[in-house]
Each structure stands twice: as structure tokens, then as C-alpha cells.
MARPAMAR-418775 format. One line per field, with one value per residue: chain; x, z, y of N, C-alpha, C in turn. Coordinates in steps of 0.1 Angstrom, whole numbers, plus 5000, padded with zeros to 4 digits. Each point is the difference from the previous one (the first is absolute). Layout:
<nodes>
rodo [A/...]
n_east [X/...]
n_up [Z/...]
n_north [Y/...]
ca_east [X/...]
ca_up [Z/...]
ca_north [Y/...]
c_east [X/...]
c_up [Z/...]
c_north [Y/...]
</nodes>
This chain:
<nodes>
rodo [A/A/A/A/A/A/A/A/A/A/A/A/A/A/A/A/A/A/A/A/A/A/A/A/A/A/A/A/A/A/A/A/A/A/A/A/A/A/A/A/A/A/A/A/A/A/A/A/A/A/A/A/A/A/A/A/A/A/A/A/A/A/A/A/A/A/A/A/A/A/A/A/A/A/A/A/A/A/A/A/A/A/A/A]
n_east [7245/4996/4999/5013/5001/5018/4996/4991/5014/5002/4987/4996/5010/5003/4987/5007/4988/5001/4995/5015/5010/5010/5011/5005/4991/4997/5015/4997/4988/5004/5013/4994/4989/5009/5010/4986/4994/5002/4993/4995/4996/5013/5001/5000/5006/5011/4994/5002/5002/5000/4989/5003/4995/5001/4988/5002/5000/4986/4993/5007/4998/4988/4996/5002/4998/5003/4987/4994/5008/4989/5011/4996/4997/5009/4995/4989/4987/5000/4990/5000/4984/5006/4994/4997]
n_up [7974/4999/5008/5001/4998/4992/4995/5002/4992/4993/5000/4998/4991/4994/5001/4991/4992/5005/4998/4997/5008/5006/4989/5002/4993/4989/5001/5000/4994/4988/4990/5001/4991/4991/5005/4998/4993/4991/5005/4990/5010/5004/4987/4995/4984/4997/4989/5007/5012/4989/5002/4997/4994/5013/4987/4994/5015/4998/4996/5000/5010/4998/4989/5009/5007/4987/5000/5011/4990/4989/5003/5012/4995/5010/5009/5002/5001/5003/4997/5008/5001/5013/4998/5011]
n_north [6788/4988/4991/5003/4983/5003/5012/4999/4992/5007/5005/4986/4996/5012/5001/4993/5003/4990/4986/5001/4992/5009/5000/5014/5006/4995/5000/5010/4999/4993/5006/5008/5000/4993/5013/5007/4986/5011/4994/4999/4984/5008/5003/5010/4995/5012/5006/5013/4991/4990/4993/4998/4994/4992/4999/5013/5007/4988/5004/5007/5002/4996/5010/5006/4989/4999/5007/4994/4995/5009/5005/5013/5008/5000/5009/4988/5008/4991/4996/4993/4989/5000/4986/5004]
ca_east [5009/5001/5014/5003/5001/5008/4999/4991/5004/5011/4995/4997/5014/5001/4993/5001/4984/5002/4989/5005/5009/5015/5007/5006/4986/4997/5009/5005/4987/5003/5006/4994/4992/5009/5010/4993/4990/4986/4986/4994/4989/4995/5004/4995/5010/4986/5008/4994/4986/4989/5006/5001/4992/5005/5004/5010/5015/5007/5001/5012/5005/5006/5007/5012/5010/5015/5008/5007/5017/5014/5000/4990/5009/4992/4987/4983/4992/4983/4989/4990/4995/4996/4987/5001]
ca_up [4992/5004/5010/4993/5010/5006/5010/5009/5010/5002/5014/5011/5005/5007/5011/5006/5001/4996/5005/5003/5008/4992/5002/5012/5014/5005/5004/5015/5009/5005/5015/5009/5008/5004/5007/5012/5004/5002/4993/4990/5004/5012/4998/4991/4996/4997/4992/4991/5008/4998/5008/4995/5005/5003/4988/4995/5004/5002/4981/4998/5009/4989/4986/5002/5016/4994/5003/5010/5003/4991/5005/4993/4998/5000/5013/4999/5013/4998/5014/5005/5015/5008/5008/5013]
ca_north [4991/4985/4998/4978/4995/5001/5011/4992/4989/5008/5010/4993/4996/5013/5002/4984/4995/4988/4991/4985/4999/4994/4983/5002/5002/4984/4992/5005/4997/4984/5002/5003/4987/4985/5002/5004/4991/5005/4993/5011/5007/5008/5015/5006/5005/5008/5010/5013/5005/4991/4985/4989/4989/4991/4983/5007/4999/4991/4995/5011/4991/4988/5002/5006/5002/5002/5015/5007/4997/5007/5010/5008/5018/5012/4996/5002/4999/4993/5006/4993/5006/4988/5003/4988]
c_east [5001/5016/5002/5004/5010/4998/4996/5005/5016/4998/4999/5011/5003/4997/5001/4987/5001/4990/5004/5007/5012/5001/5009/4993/4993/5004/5006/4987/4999/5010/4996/4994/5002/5005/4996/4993/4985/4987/4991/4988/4997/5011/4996/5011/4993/5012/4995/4989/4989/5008/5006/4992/5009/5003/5011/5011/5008/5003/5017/5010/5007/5008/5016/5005/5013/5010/5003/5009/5011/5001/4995/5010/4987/4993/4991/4997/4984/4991/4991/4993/4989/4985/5001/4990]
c_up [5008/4999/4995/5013/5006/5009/5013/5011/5003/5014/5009/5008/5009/5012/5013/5005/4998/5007/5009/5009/4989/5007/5015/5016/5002/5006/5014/5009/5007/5012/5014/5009/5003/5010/5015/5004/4999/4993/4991/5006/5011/4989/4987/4992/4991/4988/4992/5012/4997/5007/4987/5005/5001/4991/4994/5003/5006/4983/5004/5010/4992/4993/5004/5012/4995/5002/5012/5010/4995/5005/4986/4997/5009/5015/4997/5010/5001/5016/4999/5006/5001/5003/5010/5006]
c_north [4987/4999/4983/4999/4997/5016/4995/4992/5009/5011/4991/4999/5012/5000/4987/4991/4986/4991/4986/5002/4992/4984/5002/5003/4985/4994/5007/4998/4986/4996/5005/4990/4991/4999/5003/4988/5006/4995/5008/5006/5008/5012/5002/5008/5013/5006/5008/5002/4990/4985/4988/4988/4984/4990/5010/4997/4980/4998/5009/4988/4982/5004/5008/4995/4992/5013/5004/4992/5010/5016/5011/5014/5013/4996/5002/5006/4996/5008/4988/5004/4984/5001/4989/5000]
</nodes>
């Protein structure tokens, strides 16, 4: 039996399978960076285990660093990893 596409998006949610980074993980990553002076080009932001690629996260960086004046709900925990 074929499956609609709310089922589909309803398991995803469950399982919490998702492709993007929230408006609140954006914003706590920036913070991050801003706050540390960290240059993009010596780290690598990563989510789900894959990198994000540098034009991304400055494209995100423009579009949201409104956001990270506004306080957030809840503690992130991000993983970096430096290349030096």
C-alpha cells in the first residue's frame, strides 16, 4: 500500500530525520564563532556528521546575525573540529 506524503513527513518528524539546521542552531553556531573570533577558514561546521561548506554558512551568517543577540530556549551542543 503507497504511503502519502504527510505519513512520510509525520515518521520523519518521529524519528526526528531532518536536512537543515534550525533558526536556533544557526544562531547558536554564529554565536559561537563571532564570540570565539574564529576564522571559517581554519574550522569546519558539521551537522549530522557532514561539513557544511564555507559560501553556506557565510550565506547563513549574513542572513541571520540578527539572531544572535536574541536569547535562545534550551542548551546546544555543537562539535567542531579545527584544522591547523
Amino acid at each position: 500500500m503507497p504511503r502519502s506524503k504527510s505519513q512520510y513527513e509525520r515518521h520523519f518528524r518521529k524519528w526526528e530525520l531532518r536536512k537543515n539546521l534550525t533558526t536556533v542552531e544557526w544562531a547558536a553556531t554564529i554565536r559561537y564563532l563571532t564570540r570565539n573570533s574564529i576564522d571559517l577558514e581554519q574550522v569546519e561546521v558539521l551537522f549530522k556528521g557532514r561539513e557544511i561548506p564555507q559560501n553556506r554558512v557565510l550565506q547563513e551568517i549574513a542572513r541571520r546575525s540578527s539572531l544572535t543577540n536574541t536569547p535562545h530556549d534550551g542548551m546546544l551542543i555543537f562539535v567542531f573540529e579545527f584544522n591547523l
